[in-house]
C-alpha positions as CSV (number, residue, x, y, z in Angstrom):
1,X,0.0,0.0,0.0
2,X,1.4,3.3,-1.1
3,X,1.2,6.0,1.6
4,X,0.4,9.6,1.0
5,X,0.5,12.4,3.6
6,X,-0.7,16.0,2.2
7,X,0.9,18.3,5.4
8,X,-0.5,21.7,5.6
9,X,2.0,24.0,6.8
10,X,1.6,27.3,9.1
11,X,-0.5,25.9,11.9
12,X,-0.6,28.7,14.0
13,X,0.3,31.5,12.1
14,X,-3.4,33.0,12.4
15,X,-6.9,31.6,12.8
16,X,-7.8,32.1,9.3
17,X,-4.9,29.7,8.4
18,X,-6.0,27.5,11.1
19,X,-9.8,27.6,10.2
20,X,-8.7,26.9,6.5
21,X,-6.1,23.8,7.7
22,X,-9.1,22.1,9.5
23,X,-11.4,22.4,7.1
24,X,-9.7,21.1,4.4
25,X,-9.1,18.2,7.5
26,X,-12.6,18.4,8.0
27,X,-14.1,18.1,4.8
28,X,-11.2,17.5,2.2
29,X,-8.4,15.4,2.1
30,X,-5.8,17.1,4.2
31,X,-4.2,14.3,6.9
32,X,-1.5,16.7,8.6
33,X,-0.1,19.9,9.5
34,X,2.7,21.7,11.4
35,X,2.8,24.1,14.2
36,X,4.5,27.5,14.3
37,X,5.2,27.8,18.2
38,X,6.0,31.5,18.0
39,X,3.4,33.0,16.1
40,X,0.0,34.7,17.5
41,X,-2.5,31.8,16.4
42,X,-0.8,29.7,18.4
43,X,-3.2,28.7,21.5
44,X,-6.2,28.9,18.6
45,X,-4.6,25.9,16.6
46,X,-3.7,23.5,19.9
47,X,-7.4,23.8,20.3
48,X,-8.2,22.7,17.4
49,X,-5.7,20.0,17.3
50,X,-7.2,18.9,20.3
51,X,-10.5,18.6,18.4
52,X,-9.4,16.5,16.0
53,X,-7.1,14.0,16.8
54,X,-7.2,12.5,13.6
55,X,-4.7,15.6,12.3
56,X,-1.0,14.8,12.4
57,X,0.5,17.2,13.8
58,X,4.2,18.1,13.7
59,X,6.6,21.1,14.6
60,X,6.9,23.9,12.0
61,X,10.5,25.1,12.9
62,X,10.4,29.2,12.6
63,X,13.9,31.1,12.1
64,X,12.2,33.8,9.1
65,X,9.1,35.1,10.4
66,X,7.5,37.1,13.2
67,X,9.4,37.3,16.5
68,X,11.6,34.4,18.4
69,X,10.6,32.7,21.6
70,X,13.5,33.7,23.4
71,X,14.9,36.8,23.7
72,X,18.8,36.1,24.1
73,X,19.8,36.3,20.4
74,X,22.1,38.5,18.6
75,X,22.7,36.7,15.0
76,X,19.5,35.2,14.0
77,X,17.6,38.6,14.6
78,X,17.7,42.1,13.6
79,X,17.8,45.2,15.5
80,X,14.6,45.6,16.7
81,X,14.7,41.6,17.5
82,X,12.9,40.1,14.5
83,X,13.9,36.9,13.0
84,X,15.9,37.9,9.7
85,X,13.8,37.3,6.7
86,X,14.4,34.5,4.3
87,X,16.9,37.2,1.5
88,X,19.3,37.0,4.5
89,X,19.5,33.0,4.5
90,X,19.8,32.9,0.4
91,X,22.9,34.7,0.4
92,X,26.1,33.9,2.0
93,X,25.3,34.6,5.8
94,X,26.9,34.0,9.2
95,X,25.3,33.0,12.6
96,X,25.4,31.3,15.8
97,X,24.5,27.9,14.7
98,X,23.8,27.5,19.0
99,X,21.0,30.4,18.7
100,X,18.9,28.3,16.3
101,X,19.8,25.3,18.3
102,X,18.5,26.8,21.4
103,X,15.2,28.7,19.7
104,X,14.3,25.8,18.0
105,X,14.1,23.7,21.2
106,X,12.5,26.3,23.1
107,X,9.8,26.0,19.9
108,X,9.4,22.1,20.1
109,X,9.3,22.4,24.0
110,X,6.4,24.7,23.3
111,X,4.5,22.6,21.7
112,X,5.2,19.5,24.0
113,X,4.0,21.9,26.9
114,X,0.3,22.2,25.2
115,X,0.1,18.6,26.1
116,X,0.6,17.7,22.2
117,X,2.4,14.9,21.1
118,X,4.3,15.6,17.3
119,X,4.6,13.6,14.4
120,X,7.4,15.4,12.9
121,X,9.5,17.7,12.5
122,X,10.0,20.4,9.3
123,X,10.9,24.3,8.8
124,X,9.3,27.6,7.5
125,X,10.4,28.6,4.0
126,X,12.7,25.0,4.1
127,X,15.6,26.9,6.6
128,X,16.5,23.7,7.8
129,X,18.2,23.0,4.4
130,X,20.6,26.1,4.7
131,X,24.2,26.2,5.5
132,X,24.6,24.3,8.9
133,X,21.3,24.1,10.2
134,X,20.6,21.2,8.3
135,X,23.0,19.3,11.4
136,X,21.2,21.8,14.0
137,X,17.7,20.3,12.3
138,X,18.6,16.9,12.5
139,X,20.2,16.7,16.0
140,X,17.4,17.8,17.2
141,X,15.2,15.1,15.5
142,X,17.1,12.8,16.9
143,X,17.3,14.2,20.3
144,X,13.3,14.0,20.0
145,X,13.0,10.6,17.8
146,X,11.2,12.7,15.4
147,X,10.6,11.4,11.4
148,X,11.7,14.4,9.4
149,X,10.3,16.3,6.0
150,X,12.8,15.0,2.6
151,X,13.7,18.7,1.5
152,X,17.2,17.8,2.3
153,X,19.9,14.9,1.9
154,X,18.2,12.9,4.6
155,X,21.1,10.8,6.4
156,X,20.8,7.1,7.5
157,X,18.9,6.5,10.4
158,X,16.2,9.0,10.4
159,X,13.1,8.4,9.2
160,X,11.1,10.5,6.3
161,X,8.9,9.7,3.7
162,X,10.2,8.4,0.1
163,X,9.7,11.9,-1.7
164,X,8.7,15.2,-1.5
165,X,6.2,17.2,-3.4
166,X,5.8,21.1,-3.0
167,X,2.4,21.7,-5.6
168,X,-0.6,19.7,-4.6
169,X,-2.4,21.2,-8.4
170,X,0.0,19.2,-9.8
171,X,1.3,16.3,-8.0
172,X,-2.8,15.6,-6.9
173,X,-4.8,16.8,-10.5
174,X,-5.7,13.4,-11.5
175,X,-4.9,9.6,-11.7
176,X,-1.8,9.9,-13.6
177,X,0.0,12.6,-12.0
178,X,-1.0,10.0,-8.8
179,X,0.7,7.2,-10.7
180,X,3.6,9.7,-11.2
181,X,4.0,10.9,-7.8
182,X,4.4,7.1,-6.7
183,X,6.1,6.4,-9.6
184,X,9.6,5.3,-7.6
185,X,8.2,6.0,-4.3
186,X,6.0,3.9,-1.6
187,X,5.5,7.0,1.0
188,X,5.5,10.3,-0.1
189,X,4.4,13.8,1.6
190,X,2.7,16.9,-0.7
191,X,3.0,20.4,1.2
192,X,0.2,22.8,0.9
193,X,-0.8,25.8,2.6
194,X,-4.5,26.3,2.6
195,X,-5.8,29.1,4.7
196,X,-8.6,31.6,4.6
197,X,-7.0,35.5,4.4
198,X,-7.2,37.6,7.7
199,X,-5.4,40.6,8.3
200,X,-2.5,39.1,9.9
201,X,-1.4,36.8,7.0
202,X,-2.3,40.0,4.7
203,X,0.0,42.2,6.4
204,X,2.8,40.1,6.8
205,X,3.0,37.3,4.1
206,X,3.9,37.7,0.5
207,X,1.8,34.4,-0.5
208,X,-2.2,34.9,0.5
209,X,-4.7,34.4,-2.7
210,X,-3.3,31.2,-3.6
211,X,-4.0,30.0,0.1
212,X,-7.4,29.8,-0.8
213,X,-6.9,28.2,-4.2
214,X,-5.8,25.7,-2.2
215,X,-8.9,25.4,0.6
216,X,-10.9,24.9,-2.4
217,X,-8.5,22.4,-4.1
218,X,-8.0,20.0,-1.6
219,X,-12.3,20.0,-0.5
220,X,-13.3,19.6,-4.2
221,X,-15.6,16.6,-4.0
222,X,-13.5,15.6,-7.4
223,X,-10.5,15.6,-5.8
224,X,-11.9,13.7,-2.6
225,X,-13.5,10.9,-5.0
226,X,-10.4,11.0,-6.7
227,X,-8.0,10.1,-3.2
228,X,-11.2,7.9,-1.6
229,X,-11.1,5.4,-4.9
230,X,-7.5,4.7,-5.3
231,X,-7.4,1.3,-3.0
232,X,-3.9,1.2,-3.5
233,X,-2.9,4.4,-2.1
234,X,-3.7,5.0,1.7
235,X,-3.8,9.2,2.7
236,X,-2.1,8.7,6.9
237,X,0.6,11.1,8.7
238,X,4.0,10.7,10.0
239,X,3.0,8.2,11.9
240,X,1.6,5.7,9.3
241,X,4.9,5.7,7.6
């Protein structure tokens, strides 16, 4: 049996992204999600994670948006105490690899505080893949036994899903792009961001309309009877693979 996760990231980030991630769990096809620990929809999505155990729900590292749970930093921040946005992490760019090490415990600790158990572990805008935090990302899956996203050269001994897809239109349109996506692969995750627009995610994130696109997308009773009749592909989390 093939296994396909579809992971909605930016759990948290406001409640119209987290109204838009549960329904598309509700009433579409979405099985899990990730949680941003530092951002203001925080508390909203652990209730609702609480309401529907049936969503996987892992740890959405943050080092590029909003403001950082702790307050000790002097390389991954600004000035004024703002993570650095993703431009800074695309170029050549120096830091104290023990800063993100430290924030992103304090994150997953966070999360384990809400009483919350994770499936996984994965980063905003893929910042785990940059420079050195790819060993800060993974020593910290191991210090938590946490399966990890495959947006980076995945080591032996941690465990991650077969292949990555970043555009649900495509990777989801129909029964051949299905046979495609499982083509050489027996688990695979697709990322999506569905969310409904509110004025936080207007005012601070560059990628809103197409959020919605995707609430649509992945409720579409085509696309539901498209996932529900394909016995050979099962739709689980982290912790089905």
């Amino acid at each position: 049996m093939k296994k396909l996760i579809i992971n909605a990231d930016d759990f948290g980030y406001s409640r119209g992204v987290n109204h838009g991630i549960i329904d598309c769990h509700q009433q579409g096809v979405l099985t899990s999600t990730t949680f941003m620990s530092n951002m203001p929809g925080a508390e909203h999505a652990v209730r609702l994670a609480k309401e529907n155990p049936d969503l996987g729900v892992g740890v959405h590292l943050v080092l590029t948006c909003d403001r950082p749970m702790l307050d000790t930093h002097r390389t991954i921040v600004d000035v004024n105490g703002v993570f650095r946005s993703l431009s800074f992490y695309k170029g050549a760019f120096t830091i104290d690899y023990e800063e993100v090490y430290a924030e992103w415990k304090a994150q997953i600790e966070a999360f384990l505080s809400y009483g919350l158990t994770p499936t996984h572990l994965d980063s905003h805008h893929h910042v785990n893949s940059f420079g050195g935090i790819p060993q800060v990302f993974l020593t910290l899956a191991k210090e938590y036994g946490l399966p990890v996203r495959n947006n980076m050269d995945v080591p032996p001994g941690f465990k991650t899903t077969d292949s990555f897809s970043y555009l649900i239109e495509n990777a989801l349109k129909d029964g051949e792009a299905l046979d495609t996506l499982f083509e050489e692969s027996d688990s695979v995750e697709v990322m999506c961001h569905p969310a409904y627009l509110d004025k936080k995610l207007m005012a601070t994130s560059s990628f809103t309309y197409p959020r919605v696109d995707e609430v649509e997308f992945l409720t579409h009773p085509e696309i539901i009877r498209l996932l529900k009749s394909r016995s050979d592909i099962e739709l689980t989390t982290y912790k089905g693979i």
